[in-house]
C-alpha positions as CSV (number, residue, x, y, z in Angstrom):
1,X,24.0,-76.2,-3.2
2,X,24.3,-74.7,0.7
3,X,27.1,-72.4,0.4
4,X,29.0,-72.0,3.7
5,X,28.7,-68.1,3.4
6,X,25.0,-69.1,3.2
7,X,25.4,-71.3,6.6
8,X,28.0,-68.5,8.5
9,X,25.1,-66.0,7.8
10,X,22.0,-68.1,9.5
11,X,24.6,-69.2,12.2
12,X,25.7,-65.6,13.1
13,X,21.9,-64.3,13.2
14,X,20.8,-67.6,15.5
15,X,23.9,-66.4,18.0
16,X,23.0,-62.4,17.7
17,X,19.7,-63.2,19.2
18,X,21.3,-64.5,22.2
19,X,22.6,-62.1,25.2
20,X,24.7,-61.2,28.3
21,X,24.9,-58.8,30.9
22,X,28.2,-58.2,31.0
23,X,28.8,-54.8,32.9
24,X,27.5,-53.2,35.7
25,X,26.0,-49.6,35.5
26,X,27.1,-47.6,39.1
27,X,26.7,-44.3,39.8
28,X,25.3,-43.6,36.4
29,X,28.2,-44.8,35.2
30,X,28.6,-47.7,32.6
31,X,32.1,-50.0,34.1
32,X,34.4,-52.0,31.8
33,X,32.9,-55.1,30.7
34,X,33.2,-57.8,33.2
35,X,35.2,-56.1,35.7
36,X,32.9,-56.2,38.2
37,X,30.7,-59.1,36.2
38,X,31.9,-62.8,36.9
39,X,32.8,-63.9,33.0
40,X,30.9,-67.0,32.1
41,X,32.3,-70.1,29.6
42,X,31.7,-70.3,26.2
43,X,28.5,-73.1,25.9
44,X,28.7,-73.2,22.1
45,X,29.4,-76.4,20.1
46,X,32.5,-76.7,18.1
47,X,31.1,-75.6,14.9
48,X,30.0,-72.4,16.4
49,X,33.5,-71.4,17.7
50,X,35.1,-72.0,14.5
51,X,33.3,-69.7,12.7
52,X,32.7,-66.8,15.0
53,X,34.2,-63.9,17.4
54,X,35.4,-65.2,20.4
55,X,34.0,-62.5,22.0
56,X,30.6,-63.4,21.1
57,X,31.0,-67.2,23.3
58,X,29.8,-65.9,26.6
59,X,26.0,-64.9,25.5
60,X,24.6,-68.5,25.4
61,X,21.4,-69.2,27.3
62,X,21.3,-71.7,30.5
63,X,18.2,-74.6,30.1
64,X,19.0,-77.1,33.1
65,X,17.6,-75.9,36.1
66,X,18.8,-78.5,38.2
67,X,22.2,-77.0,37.2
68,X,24.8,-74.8,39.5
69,X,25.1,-72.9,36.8
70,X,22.0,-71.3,36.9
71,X,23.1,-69.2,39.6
72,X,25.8,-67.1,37.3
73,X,25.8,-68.7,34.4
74,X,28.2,-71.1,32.9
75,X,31.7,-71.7,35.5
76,X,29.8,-67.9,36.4
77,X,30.6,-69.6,40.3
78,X,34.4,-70.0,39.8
79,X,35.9,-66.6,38.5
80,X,35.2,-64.6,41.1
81,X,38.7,-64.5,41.8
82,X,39.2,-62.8,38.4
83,X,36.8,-60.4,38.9
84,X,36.8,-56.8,41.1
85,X,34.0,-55.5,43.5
86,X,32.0,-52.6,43.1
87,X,31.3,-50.5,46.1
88,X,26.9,-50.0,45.9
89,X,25.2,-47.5,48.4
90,X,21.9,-49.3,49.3
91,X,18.9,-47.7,48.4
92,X,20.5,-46.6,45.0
93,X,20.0,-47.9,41.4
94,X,22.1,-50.2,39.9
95,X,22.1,-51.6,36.1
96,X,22.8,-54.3,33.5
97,X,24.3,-53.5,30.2
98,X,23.6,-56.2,27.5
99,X,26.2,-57.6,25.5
100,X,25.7,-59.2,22.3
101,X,29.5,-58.3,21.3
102,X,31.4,-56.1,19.5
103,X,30.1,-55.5,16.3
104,X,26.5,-54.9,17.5
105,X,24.2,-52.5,18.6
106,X,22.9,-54.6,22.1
107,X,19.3,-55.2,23.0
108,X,17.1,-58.2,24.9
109,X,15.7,-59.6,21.7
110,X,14.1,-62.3,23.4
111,X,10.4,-61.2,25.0
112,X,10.1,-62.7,29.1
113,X,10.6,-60.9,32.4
114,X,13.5,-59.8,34.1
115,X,14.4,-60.5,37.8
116,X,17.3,-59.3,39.8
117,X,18.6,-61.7,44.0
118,X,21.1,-61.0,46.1
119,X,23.2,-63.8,48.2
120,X,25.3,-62.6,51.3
121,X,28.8,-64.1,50.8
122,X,29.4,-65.2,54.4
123,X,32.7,-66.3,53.5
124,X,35.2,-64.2,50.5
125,X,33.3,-62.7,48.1
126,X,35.6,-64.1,45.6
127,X,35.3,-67.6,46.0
128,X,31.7,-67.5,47.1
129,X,29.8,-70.0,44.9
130,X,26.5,-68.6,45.2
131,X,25.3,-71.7,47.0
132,X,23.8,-69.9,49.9
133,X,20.6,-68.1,50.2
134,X,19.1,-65.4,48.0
135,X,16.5,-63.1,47.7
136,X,14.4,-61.0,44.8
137,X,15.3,-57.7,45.5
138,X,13.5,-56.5,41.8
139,X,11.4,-57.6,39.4
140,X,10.1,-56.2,35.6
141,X,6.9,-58.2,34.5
142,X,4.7,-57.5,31.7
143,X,4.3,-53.0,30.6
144,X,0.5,-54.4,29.4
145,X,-0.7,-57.3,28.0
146,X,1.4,-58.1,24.7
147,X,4.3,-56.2,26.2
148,X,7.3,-57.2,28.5
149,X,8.9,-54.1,30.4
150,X,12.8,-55.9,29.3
151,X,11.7,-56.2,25.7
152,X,14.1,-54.5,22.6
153,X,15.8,-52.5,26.1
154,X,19.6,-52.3,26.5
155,X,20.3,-52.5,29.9
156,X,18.1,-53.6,33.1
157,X,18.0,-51.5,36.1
158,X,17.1,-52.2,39.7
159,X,17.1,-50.6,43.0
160,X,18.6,-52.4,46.0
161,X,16.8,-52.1,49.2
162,X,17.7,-49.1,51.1
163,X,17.4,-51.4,54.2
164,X,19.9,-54.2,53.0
165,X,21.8,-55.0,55.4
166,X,25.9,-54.0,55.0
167,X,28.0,-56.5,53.1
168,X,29.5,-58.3,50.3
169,X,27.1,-60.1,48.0
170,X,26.6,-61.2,44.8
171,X,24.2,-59.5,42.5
172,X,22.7,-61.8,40.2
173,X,20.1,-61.0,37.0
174,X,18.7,-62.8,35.1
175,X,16.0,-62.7,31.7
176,X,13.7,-65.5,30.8
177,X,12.6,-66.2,26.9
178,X,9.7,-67.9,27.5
179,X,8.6,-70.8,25.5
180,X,5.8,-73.6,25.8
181,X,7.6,-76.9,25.4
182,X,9.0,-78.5,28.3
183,X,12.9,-77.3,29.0
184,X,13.0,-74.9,26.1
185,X,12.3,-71.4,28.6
186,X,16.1,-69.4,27.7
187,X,17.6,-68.3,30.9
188,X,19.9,-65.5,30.4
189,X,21.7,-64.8,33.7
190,X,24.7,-63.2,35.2
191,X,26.6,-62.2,38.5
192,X,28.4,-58.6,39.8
193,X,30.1,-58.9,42.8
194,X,29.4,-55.7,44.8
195,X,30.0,-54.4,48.1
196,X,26.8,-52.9,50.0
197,X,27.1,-49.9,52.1
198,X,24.2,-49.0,54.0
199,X,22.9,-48.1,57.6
200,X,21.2,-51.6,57.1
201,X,17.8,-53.2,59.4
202,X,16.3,-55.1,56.9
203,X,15.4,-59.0,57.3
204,X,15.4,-60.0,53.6
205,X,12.9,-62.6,52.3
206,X,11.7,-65.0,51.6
207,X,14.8,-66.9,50.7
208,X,15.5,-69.1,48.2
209,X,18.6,-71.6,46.5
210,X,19.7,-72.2,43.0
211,X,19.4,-74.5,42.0
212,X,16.2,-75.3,43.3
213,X,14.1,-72.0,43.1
214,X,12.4,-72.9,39.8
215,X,11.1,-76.2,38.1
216,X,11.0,-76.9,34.8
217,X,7.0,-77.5,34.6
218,X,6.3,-74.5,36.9
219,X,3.5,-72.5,35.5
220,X,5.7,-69.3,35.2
221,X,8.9,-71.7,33.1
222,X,6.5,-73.9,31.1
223,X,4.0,-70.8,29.3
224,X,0.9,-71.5,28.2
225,X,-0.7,-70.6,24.4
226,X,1.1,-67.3,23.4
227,X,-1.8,-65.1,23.0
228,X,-2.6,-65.6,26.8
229,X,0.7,-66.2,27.9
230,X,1.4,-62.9,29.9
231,X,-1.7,-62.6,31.6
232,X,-1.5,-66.5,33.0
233,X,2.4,-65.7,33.9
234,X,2.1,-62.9,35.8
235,X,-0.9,-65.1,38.1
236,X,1.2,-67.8,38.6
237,X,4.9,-66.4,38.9
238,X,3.9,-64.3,41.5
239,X,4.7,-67.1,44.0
240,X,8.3,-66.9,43.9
């Protein structure tokens, strides 16, 4: 007989493996969580909900690509208007906390690369929907060649440009778990809204839109074998 204690337990470890970023590291300093991070919708099924912390809804992976929501994550576009901005001096280091919930200790438990964009609001900040231009401003491959830099950490850090140019934008990073069947890569991804201060000068590029940066059966979203996979991702990613 399939106890339900038996089925809470395999459902809670399926969830635990999953992730957000939900606060932004500035100055050093770890903020509240998602006070300056847009909060994303719960994406799990009924079932899940009924047996689980709320608090743990928010850490379900993205799979459409072709979806808005792969810019900040699930209804990640809407809450702006819920959520503050933080105040960034360009050219310093900014970071991404993981949140698994409260019970646990946080870490990326899925093995893929990390990538951080920015996107100028050229409207409010808090009701941009992110469905303007962006650009990589930081990227954390492969450490060697079984190891991802992102792998078992518990936050990601990035630098933004010293030469950014002054202005509100949304900060958006997001982790991939890579897998080799069509529409099965994870997309982990999340939005601060931050305020860059900066003498400025830089052109950033190239540019890109979400969605729309990515397809499904690009080389560096649809891995090959595992025991190559790293090597033949880094050669073909590198295009974006």
């Amino acid at each position: 007989m399939f106890s339900v204690g038996v089925f809470l337990l395999i459902t809670a470890n399926r969830v635990l493996a999953h992730y957000a970023f939900s606060a932004l590291i500035v100055n050093s300093t770890l903020t509240e969580k998602w006070q300056y991070i847009r909060l994303t919708t719960p994406t799990y099924p009924s079932y899940y909900q009924d047996t689980l912390q709320p608090a743990l809804f928010p850490i379900a992976p993205l799979f459409d690509l072709s979806s808005p929501s792969i810019r900040c994550g699930l209804n990640g576009t809407i809450s702006g208007v819920e959520t503050q901005t933080a105040d960034v001096v360009a050219g310093s280091e900014v970071g991404f906390a993981v949140y698994q919930g409260p019970l646990f200790n946080p870490v990326i438990n899925h093995h893929g690369p990390a990538m951080a964009y920015l996107s100028q609001a050229f409207r409010d900040l808090e009701t941009y929907a992110g469905d303007g231009e962006w650009f990589k401003i930081g990227y954390l491959g492969a450490a060697d060649s079984t190891t991802w830099i992102a792998s078992d950490a518990h936050q990601l850090n990035f630098t933004i440009p010293a030469s950014t140019p002054p202005e509100k934008y949304l900060l958006r990073v997001e982790h991939l778990n890579l897998l080799d069947h069509l529409n099965s890569t994870q997309f982990y991804v999340n939005c601060a809204q931050i305020n860059i201060i900066g003498q400025g000068g830089g052109t950033p590029g190239p540019l890109v839109r979400f969605p729309g940066a990515y397809n499904p059966t690009d080389a560096g979203i649809l891995v090959p074998a595992e025991s190559a996979f790293i090597v033949e991702w880094l050669k073909q990613f590198a295009i974006y």
